[in-house]
Backbone of each chain as ProteinMPNN parsed JSONL, in Angstrom:
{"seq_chain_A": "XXXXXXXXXXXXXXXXXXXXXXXXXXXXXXXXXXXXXXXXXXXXXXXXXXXXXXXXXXXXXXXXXXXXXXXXXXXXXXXXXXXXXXXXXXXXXXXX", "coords_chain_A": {"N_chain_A": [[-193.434, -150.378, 18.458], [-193.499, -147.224, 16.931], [-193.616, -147.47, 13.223], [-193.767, -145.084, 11.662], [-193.122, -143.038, 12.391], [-191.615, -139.401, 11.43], [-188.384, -138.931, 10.212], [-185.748, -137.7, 11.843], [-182.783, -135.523, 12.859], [-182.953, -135.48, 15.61], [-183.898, -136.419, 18.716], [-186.19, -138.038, 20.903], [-186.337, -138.294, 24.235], [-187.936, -140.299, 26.547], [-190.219, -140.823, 29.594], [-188.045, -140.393, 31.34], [-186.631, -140.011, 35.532], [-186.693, -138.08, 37.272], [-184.249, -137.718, 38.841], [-182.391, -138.038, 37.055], [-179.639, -136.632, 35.498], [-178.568, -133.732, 33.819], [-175.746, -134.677, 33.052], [-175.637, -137.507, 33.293], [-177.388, -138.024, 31.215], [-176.608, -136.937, 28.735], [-173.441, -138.217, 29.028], [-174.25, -141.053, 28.094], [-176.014, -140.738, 25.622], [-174.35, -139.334, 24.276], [-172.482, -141.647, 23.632], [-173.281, -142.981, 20.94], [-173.195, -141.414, 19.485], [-172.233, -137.528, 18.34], [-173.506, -135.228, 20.301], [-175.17, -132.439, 19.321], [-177.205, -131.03, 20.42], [-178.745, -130.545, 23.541], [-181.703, -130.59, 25.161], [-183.357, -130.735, 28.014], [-186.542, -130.113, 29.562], [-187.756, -128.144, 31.663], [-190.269, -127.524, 34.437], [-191.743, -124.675, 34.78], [-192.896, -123.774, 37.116], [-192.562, -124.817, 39.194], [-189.985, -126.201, 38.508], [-188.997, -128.525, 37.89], [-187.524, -130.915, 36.306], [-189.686, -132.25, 33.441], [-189.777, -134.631, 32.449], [-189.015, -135.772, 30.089], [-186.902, -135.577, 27.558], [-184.932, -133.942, 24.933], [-182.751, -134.915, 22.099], [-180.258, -133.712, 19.809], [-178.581, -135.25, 16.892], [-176.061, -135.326, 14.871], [-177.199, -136.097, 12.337], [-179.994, -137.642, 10.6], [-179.045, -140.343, 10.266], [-177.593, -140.722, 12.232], [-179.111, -140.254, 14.607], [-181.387, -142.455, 14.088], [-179.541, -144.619, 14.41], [-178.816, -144.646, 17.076], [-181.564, -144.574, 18.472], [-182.186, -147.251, 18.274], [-179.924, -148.592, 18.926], [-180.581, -147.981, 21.833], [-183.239, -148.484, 22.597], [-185.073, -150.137, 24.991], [-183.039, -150.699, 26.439], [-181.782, -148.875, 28.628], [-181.762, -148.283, 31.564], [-182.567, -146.595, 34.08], [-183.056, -145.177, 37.569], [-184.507, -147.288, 38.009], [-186.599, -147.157, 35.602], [-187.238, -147.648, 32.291], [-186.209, -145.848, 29.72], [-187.607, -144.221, 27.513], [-187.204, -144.225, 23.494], [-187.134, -142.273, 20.742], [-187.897, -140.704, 16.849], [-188.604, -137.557, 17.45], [-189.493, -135.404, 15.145], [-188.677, -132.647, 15.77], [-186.96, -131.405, 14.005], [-185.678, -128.46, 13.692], [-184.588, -127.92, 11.147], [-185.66, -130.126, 9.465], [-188.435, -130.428, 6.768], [-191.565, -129.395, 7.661], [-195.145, -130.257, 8.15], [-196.608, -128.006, 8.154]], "CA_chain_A": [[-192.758, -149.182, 17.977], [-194.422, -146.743, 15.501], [-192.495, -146.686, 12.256], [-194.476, -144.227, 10.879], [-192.441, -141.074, 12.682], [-190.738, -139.141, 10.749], [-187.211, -139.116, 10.548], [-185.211, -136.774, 11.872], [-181.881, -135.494, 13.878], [-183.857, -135.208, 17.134], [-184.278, -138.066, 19.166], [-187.338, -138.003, 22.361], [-186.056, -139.568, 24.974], [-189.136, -140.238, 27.728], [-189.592, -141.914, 30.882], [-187.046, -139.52, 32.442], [-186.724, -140.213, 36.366], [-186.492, -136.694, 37.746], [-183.532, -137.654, 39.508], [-181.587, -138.388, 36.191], [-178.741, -135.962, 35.525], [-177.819, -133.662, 33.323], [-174.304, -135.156, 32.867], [-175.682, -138.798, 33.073], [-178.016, -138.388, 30.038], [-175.283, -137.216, 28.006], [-173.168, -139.525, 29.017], [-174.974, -142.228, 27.638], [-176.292, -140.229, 24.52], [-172.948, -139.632, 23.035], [-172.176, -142.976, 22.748], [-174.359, -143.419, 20.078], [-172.545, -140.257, 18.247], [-171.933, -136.558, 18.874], [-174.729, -134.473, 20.792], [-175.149, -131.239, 19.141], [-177.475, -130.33, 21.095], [-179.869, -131.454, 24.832], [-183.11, -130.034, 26.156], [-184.218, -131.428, 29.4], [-187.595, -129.117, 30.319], [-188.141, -128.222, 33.058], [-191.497, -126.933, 34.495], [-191.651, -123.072, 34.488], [-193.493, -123.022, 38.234], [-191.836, -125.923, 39.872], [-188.208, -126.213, 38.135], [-188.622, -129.799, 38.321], [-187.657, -131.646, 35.131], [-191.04, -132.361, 32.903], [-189.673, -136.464, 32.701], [-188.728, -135.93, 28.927], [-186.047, -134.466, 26.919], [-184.549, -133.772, 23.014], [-181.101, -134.594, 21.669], [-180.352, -133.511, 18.125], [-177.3, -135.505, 16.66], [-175.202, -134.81, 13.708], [-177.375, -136.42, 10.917], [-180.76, -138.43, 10.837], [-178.591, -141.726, 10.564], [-176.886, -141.577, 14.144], [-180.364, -140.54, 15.396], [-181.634, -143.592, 14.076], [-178.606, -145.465, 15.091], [-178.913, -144.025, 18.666], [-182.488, -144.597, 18.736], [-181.788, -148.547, 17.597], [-179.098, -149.033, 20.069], [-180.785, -147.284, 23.202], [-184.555, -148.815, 22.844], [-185.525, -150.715, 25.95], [-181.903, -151.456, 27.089], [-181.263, -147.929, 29.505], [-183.093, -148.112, 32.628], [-182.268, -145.645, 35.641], [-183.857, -145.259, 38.631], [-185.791, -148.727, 37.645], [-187.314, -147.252, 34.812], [-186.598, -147.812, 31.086], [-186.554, -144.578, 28.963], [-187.875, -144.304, 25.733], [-186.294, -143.631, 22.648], [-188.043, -141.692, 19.22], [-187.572, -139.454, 16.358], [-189.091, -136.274, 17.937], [-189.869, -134.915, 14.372], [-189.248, -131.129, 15.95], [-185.955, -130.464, 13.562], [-185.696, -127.179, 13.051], [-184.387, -127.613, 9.644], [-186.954, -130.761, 8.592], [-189.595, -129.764, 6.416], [-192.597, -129.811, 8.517], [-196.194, -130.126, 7.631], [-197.084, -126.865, 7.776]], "C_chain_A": [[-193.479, -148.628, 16.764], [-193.297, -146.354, 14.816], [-193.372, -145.933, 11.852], [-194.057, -142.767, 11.456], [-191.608, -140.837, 11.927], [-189.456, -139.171, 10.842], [-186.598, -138.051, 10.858], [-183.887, -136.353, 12.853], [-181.867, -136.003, 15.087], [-184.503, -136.288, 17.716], [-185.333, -137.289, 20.859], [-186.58, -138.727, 22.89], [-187.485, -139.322, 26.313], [-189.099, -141.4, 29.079], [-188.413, -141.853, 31.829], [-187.146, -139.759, 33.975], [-186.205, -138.679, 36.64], [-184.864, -136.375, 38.123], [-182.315, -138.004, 38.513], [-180.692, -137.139, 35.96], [-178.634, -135.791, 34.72], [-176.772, -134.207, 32.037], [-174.88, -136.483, 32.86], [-175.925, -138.902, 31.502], [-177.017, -138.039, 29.2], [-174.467, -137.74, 27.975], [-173.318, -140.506, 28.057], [-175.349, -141.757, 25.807], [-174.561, -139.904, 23.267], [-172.059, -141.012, 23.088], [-172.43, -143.326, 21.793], [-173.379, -142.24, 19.054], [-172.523, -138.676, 19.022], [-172.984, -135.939, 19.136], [-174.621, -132.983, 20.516], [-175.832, -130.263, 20.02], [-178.426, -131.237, 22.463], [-180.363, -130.933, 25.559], [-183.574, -130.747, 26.771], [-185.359, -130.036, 29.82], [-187.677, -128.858, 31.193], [-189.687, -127.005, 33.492], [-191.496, -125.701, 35.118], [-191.829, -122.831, 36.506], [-192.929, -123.835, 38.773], [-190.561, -126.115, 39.744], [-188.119, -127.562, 38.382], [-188.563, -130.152, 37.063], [-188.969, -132.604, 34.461], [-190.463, -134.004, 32.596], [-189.832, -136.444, 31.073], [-187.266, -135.121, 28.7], [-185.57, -134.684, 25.95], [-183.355, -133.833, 22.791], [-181.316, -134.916, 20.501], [-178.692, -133.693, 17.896], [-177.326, -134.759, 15.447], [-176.136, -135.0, 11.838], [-178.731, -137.728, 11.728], [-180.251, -140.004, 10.763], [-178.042, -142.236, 11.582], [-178.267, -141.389, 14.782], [-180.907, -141.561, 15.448], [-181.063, -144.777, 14.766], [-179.094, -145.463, 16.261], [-180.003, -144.721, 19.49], [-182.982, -146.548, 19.178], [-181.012, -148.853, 18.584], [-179.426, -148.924, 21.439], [-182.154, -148.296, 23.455], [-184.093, -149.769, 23.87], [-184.367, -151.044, 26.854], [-181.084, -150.373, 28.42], [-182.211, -147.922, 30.609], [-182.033, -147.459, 33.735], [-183.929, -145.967, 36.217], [-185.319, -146.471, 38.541], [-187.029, -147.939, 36.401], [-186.421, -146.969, 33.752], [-187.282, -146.71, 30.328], [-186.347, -145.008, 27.574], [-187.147, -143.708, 24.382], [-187.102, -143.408, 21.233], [-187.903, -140.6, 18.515], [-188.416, -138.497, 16.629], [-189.55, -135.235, 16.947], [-189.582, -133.484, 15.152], [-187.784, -130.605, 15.36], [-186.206, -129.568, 13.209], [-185.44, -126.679, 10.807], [-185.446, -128.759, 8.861], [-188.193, -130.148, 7.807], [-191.089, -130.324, 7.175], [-194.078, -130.089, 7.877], [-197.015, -128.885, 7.346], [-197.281, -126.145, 6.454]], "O_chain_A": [[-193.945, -149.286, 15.834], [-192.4, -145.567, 15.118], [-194.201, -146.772, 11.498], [-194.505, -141.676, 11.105], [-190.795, -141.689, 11.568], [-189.206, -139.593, 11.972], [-186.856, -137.147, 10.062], [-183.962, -137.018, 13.887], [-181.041, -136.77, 15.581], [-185.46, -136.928, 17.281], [-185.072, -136.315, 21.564], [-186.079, -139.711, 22.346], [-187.805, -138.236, 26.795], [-188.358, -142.33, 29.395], [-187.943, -142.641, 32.649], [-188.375, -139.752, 34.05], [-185.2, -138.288, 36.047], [-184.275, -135.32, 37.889], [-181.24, -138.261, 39.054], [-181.346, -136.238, 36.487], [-178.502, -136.765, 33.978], [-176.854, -134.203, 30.809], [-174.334, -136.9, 31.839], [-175.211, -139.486, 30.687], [-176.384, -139.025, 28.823], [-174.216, -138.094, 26.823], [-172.437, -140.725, 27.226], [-174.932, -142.458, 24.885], [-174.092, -140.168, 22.16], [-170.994, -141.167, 22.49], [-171.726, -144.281, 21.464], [-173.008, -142.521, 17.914], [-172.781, -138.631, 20.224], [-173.744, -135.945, 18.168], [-174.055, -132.268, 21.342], [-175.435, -129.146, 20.353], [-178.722, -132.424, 22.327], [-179.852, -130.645, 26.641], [-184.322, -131.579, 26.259], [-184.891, -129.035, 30.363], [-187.668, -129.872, 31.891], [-189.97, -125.957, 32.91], [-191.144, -125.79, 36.294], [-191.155, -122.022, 37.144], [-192.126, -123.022, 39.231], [-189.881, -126.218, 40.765], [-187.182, -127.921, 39.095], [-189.542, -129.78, 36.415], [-189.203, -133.679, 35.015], [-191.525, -134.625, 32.562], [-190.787, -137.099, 30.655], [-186.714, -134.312, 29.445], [-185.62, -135.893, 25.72], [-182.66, -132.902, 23.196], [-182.033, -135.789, 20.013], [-177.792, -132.96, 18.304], [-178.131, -133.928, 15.028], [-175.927, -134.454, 10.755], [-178.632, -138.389, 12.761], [-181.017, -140.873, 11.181], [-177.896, -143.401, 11.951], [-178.656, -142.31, 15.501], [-181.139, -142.004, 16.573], [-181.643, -145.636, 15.431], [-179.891, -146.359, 16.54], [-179.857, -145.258, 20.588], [-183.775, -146.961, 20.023], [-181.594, -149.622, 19.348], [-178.794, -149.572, 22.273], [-182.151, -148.913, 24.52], [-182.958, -150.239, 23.807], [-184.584, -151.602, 27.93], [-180.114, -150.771, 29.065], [-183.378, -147.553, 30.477], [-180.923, -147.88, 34.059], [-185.011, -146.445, 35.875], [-186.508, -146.452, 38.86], [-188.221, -148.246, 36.445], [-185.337, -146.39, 33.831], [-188.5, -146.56, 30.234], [-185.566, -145.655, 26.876], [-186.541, -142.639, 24.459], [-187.654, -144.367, 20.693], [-187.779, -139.522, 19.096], [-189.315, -138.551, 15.79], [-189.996, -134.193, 17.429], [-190.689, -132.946, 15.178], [-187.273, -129.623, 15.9], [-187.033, -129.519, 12.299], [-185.781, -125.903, 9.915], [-186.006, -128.428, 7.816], [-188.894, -129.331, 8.404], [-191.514, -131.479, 7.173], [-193.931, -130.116, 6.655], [-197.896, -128.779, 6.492], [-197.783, -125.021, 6.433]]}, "seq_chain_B": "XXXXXXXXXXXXXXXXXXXXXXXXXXXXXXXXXXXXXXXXXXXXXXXXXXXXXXXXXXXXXXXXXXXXXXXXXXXXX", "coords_chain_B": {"N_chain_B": [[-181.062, -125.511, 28.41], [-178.096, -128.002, 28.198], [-174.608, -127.626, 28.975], [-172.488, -128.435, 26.596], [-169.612, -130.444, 26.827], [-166.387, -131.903, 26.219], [-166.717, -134.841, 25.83], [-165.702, -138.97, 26.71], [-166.67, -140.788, 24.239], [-167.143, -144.904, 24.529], [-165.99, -144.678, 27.183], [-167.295, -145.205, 30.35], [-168.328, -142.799, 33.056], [-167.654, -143.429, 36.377], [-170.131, -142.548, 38.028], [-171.856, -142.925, 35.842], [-172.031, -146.097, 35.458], [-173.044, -145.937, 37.802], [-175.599, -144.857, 38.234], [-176.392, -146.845, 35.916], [-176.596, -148.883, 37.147], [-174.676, -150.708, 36.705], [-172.687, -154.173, 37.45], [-169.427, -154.061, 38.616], [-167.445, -154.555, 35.628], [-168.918, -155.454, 34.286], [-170.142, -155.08, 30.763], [-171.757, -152.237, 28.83], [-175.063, -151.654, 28.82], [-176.321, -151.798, 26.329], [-174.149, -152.718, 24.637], [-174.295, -154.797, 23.657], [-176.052, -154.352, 21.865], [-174.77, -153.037, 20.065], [-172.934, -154.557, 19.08], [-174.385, -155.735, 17.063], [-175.662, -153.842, 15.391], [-173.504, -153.163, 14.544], [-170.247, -150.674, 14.876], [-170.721, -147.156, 16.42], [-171.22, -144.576, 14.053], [-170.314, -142.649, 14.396], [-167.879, -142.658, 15.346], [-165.348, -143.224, 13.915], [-162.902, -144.561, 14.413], [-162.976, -145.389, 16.907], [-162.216, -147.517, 19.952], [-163.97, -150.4, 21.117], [-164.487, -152.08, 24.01], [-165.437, -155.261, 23.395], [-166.356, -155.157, 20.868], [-164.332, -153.879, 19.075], [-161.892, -154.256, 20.498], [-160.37, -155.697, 23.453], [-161.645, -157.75, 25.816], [-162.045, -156.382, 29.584], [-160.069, -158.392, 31.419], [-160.654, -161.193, 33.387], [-163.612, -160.982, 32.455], [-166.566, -162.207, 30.821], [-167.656, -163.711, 27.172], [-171.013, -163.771, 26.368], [-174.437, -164.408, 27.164], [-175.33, -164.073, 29.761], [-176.292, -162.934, 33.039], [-174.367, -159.861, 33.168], [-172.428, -161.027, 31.274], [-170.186, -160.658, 28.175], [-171.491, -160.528, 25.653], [-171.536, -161.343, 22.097], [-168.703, -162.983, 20.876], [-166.006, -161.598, 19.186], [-165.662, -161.811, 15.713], [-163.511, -163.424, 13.318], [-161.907, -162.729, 9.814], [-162.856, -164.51, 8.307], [-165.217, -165.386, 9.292]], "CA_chain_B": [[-179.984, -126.333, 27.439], [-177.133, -128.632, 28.622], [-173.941, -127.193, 28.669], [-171.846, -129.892, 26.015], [-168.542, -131.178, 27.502], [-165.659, -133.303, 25.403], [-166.779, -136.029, 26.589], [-165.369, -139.751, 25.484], [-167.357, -142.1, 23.996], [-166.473, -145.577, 25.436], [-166.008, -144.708, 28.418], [-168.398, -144.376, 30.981], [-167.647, -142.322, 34.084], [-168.197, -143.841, 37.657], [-171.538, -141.828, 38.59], [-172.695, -143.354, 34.707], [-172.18, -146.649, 35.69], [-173.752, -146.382, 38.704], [-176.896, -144.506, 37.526], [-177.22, -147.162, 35.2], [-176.626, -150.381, 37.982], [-173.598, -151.88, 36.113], [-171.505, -154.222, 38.385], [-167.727, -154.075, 38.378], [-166.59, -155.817, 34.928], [-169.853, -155.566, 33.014], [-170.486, -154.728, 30.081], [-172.649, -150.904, 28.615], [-176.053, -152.496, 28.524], [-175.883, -151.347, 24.775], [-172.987, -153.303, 23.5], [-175.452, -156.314, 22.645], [-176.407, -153.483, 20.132], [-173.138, -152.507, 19.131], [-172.387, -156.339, 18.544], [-175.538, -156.342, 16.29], [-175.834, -153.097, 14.269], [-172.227, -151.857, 14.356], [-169.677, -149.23, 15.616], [-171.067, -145.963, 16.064], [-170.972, -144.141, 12.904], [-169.14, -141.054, 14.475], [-166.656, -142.31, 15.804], [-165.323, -144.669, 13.124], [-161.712, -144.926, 15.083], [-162.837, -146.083, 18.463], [-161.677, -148.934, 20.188], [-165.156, -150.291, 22.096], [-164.362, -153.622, 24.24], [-166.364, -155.957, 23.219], [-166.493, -155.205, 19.441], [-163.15, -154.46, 18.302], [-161.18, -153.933, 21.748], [-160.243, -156.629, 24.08], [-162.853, -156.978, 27.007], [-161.65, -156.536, 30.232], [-159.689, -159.364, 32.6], [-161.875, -161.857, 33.759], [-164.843, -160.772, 31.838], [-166.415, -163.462, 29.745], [-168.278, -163.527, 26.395], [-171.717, -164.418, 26.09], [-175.813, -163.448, 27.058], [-175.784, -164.27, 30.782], [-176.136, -161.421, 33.641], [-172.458, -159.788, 32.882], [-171.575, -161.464, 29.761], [-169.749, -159.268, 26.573], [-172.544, -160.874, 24.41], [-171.287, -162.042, 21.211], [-167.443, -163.328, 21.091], [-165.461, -161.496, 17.63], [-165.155, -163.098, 14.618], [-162.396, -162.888, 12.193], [-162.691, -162.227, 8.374], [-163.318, -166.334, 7.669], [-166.41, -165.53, 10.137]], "C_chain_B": [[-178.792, -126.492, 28.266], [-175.997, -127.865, 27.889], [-172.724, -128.598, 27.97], [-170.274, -129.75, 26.224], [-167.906, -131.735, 26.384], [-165.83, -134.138, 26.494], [-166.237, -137.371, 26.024], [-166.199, -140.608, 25.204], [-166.635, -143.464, 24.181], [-166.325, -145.709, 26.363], [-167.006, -144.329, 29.388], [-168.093, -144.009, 32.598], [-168.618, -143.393, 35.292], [-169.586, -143.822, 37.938], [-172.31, -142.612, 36.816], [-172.984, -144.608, 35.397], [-173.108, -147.087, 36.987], [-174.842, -145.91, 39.137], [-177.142, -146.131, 36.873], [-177.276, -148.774, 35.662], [-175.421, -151.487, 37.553], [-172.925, -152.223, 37.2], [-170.516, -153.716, 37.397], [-167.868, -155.1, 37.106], [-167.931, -155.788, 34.209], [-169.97, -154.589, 32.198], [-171.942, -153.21, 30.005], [-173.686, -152.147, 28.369], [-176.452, -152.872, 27.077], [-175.18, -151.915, 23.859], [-173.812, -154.322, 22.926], [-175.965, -155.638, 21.441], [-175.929, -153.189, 19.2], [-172.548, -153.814, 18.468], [-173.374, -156.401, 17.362], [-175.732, -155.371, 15.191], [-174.525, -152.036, 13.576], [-171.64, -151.003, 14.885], [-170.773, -148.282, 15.271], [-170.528, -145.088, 14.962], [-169.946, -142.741, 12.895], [-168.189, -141.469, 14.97], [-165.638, -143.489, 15.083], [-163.807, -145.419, 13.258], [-161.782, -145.517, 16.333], [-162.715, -147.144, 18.924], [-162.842, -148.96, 21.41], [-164.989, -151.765, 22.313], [-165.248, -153.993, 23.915], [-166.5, -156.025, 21.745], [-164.927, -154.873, 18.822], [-161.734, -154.032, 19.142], [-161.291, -155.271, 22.525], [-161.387, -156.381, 25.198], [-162.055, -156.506, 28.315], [-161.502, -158.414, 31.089], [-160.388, -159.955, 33.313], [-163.168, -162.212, 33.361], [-165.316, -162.215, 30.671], [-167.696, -163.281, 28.823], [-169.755, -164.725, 26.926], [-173.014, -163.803, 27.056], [-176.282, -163.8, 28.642], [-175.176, -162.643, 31.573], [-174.13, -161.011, 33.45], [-171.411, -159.578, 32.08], [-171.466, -160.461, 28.797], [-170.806, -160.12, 25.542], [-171.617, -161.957, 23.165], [-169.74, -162.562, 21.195], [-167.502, -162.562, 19.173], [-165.458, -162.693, 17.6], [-164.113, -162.69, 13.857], [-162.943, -163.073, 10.79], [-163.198, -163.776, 7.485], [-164.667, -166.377, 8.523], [-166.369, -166.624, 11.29]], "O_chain_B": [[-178.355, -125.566, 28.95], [-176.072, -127.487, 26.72], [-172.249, -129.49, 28.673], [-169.751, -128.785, 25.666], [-168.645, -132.112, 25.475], [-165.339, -134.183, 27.621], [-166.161, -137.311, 24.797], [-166.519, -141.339, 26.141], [-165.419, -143.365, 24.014], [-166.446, -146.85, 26.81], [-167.557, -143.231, 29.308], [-167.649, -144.893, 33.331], [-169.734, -143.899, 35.176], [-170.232, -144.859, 38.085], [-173.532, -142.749, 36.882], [-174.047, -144.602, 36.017], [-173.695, -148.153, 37.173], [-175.278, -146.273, 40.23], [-178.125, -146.705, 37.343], [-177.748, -149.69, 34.99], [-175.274, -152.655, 37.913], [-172.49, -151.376, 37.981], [-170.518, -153.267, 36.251], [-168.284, -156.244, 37.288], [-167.763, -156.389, 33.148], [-169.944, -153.409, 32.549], [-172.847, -153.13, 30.835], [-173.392, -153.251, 27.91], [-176.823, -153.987, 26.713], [-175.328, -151.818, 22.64], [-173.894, -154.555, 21.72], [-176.236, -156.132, 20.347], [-176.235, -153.056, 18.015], [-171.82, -153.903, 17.479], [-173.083, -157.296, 16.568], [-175.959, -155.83, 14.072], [-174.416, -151.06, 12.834], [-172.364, -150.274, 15.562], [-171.538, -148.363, 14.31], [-169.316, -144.877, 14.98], [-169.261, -142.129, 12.075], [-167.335, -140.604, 15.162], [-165.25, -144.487, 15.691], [-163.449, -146.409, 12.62], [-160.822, -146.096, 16.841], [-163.191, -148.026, 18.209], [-162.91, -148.147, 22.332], [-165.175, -152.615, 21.442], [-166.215, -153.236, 24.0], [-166.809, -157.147, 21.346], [-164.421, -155.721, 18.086], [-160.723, -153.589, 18.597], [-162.27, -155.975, 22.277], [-161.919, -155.305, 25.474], [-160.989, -156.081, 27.868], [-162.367, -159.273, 31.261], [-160.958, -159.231, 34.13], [-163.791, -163.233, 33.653], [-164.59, -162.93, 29.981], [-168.719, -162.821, 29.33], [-169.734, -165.82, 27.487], [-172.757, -162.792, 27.709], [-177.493, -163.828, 28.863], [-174.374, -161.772, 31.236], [-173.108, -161.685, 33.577], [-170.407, -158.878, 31.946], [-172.306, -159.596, 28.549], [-170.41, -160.09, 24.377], [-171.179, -163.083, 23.403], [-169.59, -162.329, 22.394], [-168.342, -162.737, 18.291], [-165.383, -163.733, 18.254], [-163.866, -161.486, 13.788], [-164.086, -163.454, 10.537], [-163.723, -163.941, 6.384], [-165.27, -167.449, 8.466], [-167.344, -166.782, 12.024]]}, "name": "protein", "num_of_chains": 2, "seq": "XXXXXXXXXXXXXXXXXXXXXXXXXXXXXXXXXXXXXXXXXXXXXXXXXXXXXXXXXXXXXXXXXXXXXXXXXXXXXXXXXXXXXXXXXXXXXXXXXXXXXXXXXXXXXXXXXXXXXXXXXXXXXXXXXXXXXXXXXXXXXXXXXXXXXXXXXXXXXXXXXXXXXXXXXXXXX"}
């Protein structure tokens, strides 16, 4: 695990199975705390989900939490999705 | 963007559980986490078997396929 990401609301989740839902991933994500918000991508020419997606809790300490409670232990469709601060808060100060 | 639902924490619907392979009577794969770093911080009223909720009937503590992981302790530890 790289500690060296920044911290922030916004949790990566990766290792998405196409066939994951919606309604599952939330599910599962607000356990951890309240989901303000959840971008699943999807690919512009295909419409098939890009096998990532972004949930931004309430406060960089349930992200952490979230992030802490979820690592290696969620597996769909036989694969185990990843869990990381996604550094892309809108309100974090960025490097720019 | 996902359209966000009241949803409950705790509970996990049918189609969750069976996305995520749980038999009947086991345990969120997660609670071994929840046993280890704490309730969830938002919801600092919830009753989550296994940590400060009874488990379910039959169910039995401890780290085999199934098991609620850790057994409570009381405030003498």
């Amino acid at each position: 695990m790289s500690g060296n990401q920044a911290r922030s609301r916004t949790v990566y989740i990766g290792n998405l199975d196409e066939r994951v839902t919606d309604r599952v991933l939330y599910d599962i994500l607000i356990q951890a705390g309240r989901v303000v918000d959840l971008i699943i991508p999807k690919d512009r020419e295909t419409d098939r989900p890009k096998g990532f997606a972004f949930a931004e809790y309430e406060s960089e300490e349930i992200a952490d939490y979230a992030i802490r409670l979820f690592s290696g232990l969620v597996t769909l469709y036989n694969r185990t999705l990843r869990f990381g601060f996604s550094g892309q808060d809108k309100s974090s100060s960025s490097t720019s | 963007e996902v359209k966000l639902r009241e949803m409950k924490p705790g509970m996990l619907s049918q189609e969750l559980k069976d996305a995520l392979g749980m038999p009947e009577g086991a345990p969120p794969p997660w609670l071994i986490n929840m046993q280890r770093y704490g309730p969830p911080p938002s919801y600092p009223s919830l009753k989550i078997p296994g940590l400060n909720a009874p488990i379910p009937h039959g169910a039995l503590f401890g780290y085999h396929p199934g098991g609620w992981g850790k057994p409570p302790v009381d405030d003498q530890g």
